[in-house]
C-alpha positions as CSV (number, residue, x, y, z in Angstrom):
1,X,112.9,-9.4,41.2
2,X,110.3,-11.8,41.8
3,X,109.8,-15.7,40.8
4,X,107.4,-14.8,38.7
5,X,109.3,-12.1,37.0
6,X,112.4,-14.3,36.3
7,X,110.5,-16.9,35.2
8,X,108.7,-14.4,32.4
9,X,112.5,-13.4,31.3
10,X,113.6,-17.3,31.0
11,X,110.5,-17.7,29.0
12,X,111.5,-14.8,26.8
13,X,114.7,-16.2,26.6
14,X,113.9,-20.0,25.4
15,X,111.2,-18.7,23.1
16,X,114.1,-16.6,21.1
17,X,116.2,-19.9,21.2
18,X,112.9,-21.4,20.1
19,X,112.0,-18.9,17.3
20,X,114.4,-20.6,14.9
21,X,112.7,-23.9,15.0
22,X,109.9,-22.6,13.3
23,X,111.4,-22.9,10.1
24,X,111.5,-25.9,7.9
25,X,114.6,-28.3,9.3
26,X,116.8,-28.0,6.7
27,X,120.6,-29.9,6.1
28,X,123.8,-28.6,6.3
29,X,127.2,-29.3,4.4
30,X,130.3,-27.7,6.4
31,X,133.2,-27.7,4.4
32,X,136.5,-27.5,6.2
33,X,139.7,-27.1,5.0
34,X,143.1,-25.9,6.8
35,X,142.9,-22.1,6.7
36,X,145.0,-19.2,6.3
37,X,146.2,-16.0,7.9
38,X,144.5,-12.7,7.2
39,X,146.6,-11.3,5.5
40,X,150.1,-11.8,4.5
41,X,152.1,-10.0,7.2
42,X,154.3,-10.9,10.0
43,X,151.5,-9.2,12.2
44,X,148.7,-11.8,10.6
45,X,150.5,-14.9,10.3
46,X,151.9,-15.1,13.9
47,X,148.2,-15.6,15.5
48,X,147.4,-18.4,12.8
49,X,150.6,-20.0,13.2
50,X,150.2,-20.2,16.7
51,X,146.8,-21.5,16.5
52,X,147.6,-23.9,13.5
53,X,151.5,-25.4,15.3
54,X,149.4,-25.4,18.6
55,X,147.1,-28.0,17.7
56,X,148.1,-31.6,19.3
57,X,146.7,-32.9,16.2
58,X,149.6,-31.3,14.4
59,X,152.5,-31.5,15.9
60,X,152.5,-34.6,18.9
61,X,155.0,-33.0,21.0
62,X,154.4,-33.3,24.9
63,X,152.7,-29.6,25.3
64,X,155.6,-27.7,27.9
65,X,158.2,-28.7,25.6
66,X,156.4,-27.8,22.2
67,X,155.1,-24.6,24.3
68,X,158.7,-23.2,24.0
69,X,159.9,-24.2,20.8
70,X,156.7,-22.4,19.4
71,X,156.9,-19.3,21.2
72,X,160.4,-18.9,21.5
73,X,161.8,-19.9,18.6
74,X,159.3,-21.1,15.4
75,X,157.2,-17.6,15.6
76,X,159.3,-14.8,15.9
77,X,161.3,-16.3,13.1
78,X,158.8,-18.2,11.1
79,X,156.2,-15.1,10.6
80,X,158.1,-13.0,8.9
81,X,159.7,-15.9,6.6
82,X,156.1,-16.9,6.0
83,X,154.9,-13.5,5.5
84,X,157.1,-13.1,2.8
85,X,155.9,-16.8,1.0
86,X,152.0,-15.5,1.1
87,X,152.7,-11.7,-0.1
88,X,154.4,-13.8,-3.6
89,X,151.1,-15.9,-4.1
90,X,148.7,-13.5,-2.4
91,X,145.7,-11.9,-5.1
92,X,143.8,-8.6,-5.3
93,X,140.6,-10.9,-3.1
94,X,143.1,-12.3,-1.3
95,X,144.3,-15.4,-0.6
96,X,144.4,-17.8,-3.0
97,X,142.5,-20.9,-0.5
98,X,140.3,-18.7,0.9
99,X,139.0,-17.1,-2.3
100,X,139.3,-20.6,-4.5
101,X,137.1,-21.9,-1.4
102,X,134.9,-19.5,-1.3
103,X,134.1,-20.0,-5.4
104,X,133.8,-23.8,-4.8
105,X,131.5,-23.2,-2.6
106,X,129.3,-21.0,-4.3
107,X,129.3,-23.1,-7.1
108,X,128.5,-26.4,-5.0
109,X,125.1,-24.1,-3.6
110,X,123.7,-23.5,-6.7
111,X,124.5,-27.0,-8.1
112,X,122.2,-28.4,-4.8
113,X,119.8,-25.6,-5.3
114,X,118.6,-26.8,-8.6
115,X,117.4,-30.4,-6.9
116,X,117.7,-29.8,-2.8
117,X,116.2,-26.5,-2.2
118,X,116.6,-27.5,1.6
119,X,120.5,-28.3,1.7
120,X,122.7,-25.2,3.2
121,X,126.5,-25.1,2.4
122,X,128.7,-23.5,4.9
123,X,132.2,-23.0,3.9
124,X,134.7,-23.2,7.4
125,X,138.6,-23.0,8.5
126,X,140.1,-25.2,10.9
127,X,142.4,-22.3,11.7
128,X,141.4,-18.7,11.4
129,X,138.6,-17.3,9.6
130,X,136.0,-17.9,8.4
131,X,135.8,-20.5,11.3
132,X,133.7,-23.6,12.4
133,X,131.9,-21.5,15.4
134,X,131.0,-19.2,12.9
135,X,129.5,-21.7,11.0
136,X,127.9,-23.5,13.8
137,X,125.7,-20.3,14.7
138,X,124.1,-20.5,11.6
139,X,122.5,-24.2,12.9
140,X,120.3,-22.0,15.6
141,X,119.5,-19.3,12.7
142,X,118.1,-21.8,10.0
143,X,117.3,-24.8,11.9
144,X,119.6,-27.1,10.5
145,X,119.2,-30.5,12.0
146,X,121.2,-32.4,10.1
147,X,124.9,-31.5,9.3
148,X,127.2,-33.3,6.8
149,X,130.5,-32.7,7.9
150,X,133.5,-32.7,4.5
151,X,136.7,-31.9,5.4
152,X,138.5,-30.9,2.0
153,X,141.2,-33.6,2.2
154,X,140.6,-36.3,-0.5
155,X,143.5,-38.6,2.1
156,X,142.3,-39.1,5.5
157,X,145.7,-38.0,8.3
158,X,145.0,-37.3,11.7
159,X,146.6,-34.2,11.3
160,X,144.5,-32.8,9.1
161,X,140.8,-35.0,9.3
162,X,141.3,-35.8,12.7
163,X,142.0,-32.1,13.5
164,X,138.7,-31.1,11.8
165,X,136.7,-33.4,14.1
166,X,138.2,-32.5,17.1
167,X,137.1,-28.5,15.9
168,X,133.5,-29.6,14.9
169,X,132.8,-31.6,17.8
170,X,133.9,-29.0,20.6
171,X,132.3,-26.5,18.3
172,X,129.1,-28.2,19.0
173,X,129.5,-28.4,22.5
174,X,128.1,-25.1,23.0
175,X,124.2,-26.2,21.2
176,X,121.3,-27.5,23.7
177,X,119.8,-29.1,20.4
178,X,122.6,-31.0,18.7
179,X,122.2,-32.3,14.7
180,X,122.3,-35.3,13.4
181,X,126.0,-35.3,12.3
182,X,127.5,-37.3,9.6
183,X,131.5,-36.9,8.8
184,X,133.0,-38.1,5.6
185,X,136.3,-39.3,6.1
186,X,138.1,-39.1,3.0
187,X,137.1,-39.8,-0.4
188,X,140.3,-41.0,-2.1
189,X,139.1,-44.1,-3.7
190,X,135.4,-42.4,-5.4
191,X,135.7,-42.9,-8.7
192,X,134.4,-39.7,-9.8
193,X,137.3,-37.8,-7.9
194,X,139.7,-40.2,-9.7
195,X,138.6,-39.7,-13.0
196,X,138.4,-35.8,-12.4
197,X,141.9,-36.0,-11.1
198,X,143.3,-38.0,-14.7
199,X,141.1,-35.4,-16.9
200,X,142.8,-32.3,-15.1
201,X,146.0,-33.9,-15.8
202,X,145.1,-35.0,-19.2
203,X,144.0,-31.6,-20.2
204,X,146.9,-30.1,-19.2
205,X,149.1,-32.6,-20.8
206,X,147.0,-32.2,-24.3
207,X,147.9,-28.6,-23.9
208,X,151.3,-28.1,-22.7
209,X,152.7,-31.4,-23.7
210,X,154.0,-34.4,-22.3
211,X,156.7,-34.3,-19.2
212,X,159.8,-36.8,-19.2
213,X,158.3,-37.5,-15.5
214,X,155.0,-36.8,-13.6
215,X,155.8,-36.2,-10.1
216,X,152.7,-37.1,-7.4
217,X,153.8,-34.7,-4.5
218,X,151.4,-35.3,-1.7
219,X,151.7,-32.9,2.0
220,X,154.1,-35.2,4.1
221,X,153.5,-36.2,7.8
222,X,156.1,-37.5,10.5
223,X,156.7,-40.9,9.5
224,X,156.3,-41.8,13.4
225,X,152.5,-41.2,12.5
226,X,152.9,-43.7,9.5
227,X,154.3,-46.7,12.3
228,X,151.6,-45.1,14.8
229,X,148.6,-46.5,12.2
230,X,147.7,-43.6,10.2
231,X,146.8,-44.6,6.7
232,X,147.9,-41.2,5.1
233,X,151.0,-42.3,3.2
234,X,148.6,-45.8,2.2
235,X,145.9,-43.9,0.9
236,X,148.6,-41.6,-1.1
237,X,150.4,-44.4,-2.3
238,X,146.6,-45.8,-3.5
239,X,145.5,-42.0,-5.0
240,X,148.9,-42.2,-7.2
241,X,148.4,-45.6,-8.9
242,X,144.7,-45.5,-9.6
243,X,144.9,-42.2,-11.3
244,X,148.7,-43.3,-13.0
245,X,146.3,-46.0,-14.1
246,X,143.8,-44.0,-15.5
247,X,146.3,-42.1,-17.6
248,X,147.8,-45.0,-18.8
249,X,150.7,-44.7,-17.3
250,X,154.0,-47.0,-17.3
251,X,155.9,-47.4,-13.5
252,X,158.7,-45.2,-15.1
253,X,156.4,-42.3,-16.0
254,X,155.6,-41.1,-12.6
255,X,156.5,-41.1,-9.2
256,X,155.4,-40.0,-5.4
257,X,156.8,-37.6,-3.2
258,X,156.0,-35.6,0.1
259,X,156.5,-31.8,0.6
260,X,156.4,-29.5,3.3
261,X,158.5,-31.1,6.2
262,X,158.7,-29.0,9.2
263,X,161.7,-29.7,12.3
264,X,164.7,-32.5,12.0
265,X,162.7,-35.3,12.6
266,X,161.9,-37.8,9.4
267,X,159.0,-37.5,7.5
268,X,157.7,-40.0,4.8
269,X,159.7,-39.8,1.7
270,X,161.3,-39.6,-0.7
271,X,160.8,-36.0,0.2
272,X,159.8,-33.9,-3.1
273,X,162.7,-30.8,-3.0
274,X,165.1,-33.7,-3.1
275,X,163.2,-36.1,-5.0
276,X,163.5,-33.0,-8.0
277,X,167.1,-32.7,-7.2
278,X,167.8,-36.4,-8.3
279,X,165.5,-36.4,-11.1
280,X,167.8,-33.1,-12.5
281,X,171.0,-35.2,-11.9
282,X,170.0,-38.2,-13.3
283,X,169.4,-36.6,-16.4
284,X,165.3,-35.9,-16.9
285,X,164.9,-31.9,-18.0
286,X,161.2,-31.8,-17.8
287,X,159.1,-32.2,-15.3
288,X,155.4,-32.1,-14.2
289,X,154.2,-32.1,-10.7
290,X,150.5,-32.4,-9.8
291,X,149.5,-32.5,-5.7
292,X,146.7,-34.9,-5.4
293,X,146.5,-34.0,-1.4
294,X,144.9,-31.2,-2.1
295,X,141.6,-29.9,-3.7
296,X,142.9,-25.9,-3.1
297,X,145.5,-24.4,-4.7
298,X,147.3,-22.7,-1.5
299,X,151.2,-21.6,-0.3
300,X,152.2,-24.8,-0.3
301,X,151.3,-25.6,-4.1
302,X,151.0,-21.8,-5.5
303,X,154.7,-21.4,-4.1
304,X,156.4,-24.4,-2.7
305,X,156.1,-25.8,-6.0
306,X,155.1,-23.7,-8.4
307,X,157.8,-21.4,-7.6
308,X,160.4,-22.8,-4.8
309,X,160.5,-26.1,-6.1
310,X,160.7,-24.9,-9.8
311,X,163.6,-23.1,-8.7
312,X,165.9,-25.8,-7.2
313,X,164.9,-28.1,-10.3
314,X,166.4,-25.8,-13.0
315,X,169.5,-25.1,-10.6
316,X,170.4,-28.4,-10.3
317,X,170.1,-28.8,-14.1
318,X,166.4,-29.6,-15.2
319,X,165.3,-27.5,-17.6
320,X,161.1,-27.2,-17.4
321,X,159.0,-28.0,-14.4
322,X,155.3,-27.1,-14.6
323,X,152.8,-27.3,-11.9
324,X,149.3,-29.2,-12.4
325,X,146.4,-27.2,-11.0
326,X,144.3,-28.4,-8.5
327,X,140.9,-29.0,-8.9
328,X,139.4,-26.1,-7.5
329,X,136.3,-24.7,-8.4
330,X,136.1,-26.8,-12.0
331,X,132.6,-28.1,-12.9
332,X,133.9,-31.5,-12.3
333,X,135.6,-30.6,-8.6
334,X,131.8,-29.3,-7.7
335,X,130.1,-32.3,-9.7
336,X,132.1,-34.8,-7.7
337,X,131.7,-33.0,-4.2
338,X,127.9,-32.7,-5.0
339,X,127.7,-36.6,-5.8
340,X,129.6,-37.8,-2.5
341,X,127.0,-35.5,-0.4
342,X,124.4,-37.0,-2.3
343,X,125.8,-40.1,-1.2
344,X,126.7,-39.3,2.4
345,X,123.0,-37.9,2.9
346,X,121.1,-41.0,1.8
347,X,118.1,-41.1,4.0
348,X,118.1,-37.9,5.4
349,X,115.0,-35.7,3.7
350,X,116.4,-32.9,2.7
351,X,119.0,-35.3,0.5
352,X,116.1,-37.3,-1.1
353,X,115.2,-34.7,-3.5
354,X,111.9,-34.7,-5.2
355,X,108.4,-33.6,-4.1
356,X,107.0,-37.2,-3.7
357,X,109.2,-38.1,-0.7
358,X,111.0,-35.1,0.7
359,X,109.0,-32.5,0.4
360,X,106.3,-34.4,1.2
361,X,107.8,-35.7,4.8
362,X,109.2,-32.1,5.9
363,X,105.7,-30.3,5.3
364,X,104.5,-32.8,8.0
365,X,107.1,-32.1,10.1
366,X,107.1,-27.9,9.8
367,X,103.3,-28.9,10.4
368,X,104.0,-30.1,13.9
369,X,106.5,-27.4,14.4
370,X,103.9,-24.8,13.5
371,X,101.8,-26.5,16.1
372,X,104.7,-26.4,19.1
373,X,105.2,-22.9,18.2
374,X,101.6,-22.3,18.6
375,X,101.2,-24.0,21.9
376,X,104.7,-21.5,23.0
377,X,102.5,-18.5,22.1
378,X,104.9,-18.0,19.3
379,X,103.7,-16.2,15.5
């Protein structure tokens, strides 16, 4: 082949990679949250265990020795115990994240559409599918060059935040034109997400009565992470009182709790299973638990609560727990998520909204696009 030849096909090549930029730049907003397997199966969960218990982010265990407690002993016995919790919770679209997700996100695209024509949401998994590469490709295919980055975890934790960086970033790794990139790290103290938090609760309460306790059960981390300097158990501790507050609630009317240890070592407690246990002996018989940690009902709220939790509660002696919702896909949950992008995309065009000063600046920029495109011999 000659130089002139392979310099025609490199042409060819950049103008393709080219050919996208001829659009109108538009925004994106990549929400993240943790993931789940494909289906609920041995077969399907040992891949996204593997992927999700591999991440350093998750568990901080020197990698050799982590490398055989996973594949020797947590998988081949883990994956079929999990199996068995996602088959109880698992619906006719599947599961419950994913499709509660998807919904949200739907919802959030038509609730930008009416006033930021130009603002894409992509919805994303840290682990499994649908997943941040995927997501990524679409930057390339609609000329986004600007990418708001919300992971769906009102608390910041390095195991969970943290993790969704580290995906993004290495995600991006692979583009010759990177975005403008802006991350929101937590959102825990917006007013709007506290005051959606108290109505769910209050609504719930106006309909199914008051509880003798309201139990704030938040995902727990190692509590080495805590003395480390992660402000996840802070910014839970924070989350609980405000919206206690809200509700008018006295110190003896609720309480916080973490859920969901894995291994022998400590994690930050008073740990929920046994927080419901004393609660039973010391007398209480009805309980309410709501999980502020997250804004998708999943396995670990549809049946570590809902279901395992309620269980151990009436067998030691308590008579009615009920489990909160999460927000979901509620007109507030999609108000408050459309606000804090809003906020989080201050200056960039496609946020401003309006003809006078976005539109305005992006028809002179597609202008000069046109023009490059032109000059490349592209139509």
């Amino acid at each position: 082949m000659s130089f002139d030849e392979k310099k025609l096909i490199s042409s060819r090549a950049e103008s393709t990679e080219v050919a996208g930029h001829c659009q109108p730049p538009r925004a994106g907003i990549l929400m993240v949250n943790l993931g789940t397997p494909e289906a609920p199966t041995a077969k399907a969960l040992r891949p996204y265990l593997k992927e999700f218990l591999g991440d350093p982010r998750v568990v901080e265990v020197p990698r050799p020795i982590w490398w055989l407690i996973l594949n020797g002993i947590i998988l081949p016995f883990r994956a079929p115990r999990s199996a068995k919790a996602y088959a109880s919770v698992w619906t006719d679209e599947g599961s419950p994240l994913l499709v509660n997700n998807r919904k949200l996100a739907h919802k959030l695209q038509s609730h930008l559409d009416k006033t930021l024509p130009r603002v894409d949401v992509m919805l994303a998994m840290t682990y499994g599918q649908p997943s941040i590469d995927r997501a990524i490709d679409r930057l390339r295919e609609a000329n986004i060059q600007r990418l708001l980055v919300l992971p769906m975890y009102p608390q910041y934790s390095a195991t969970t935040t943290a993790a969704v960086f580290d995906s993004v970033t290495r995600s991006l790794r692979r583009l010759r034109w990177l975005p403008e990139v802006r991350f929101i790290n937590d959102y825990h103290h917006e007013p709007a997400w506290l005051d959606a938090m108290a109505g769910s609760i209050r609504r719930f309460q106006e309909q199914h009565g008051q509880p003798d306790k309201l139990l704030f059960s938040f995902h727990g981390i190692p509590r080495r992470n805590l003395m480390a300097g992660d402000p996840y158990y802070c910014q839970c501790q924070v989350s609980a009182r405000r919206i206690a507050d809200r509700l008018d609630l006295s110190a003896n009317d609720w309480q916080v709790s973490f859920q969901s240890r894995l291994g022998r070592a400590e994690w930050l407690k008073p740990y929920t299973d046994k927080t419901l246990e004393n609660l039973a002996a010391k007398g209480v018989k009805r309980v309410q638990v709501v999980c502020p940690g997250f804004s998708i009902d999943c396995l670990e709220t549809l049946e570590e609560i809902a279901m395992e939790n309620r269980d151990e509660f009436l067998h030691a002696g308590g008579e009615k727990l009920e489990y909160i919702p999460c927000l979901n896909d509620s007109d507030d949950h999609v108000k408050l998520l459309a606000d804090l992008c809003r906020k989080h995309g201050e200056g960039w065009v496609e946020f401003a909204g309006g003809r006078a000063v976005g539109d305005q600046q992006i028809e002179e920029r597609l202008k000069r696009v046109e023009r490059a495109a032109e000059d490349l011999g592209l139509e």
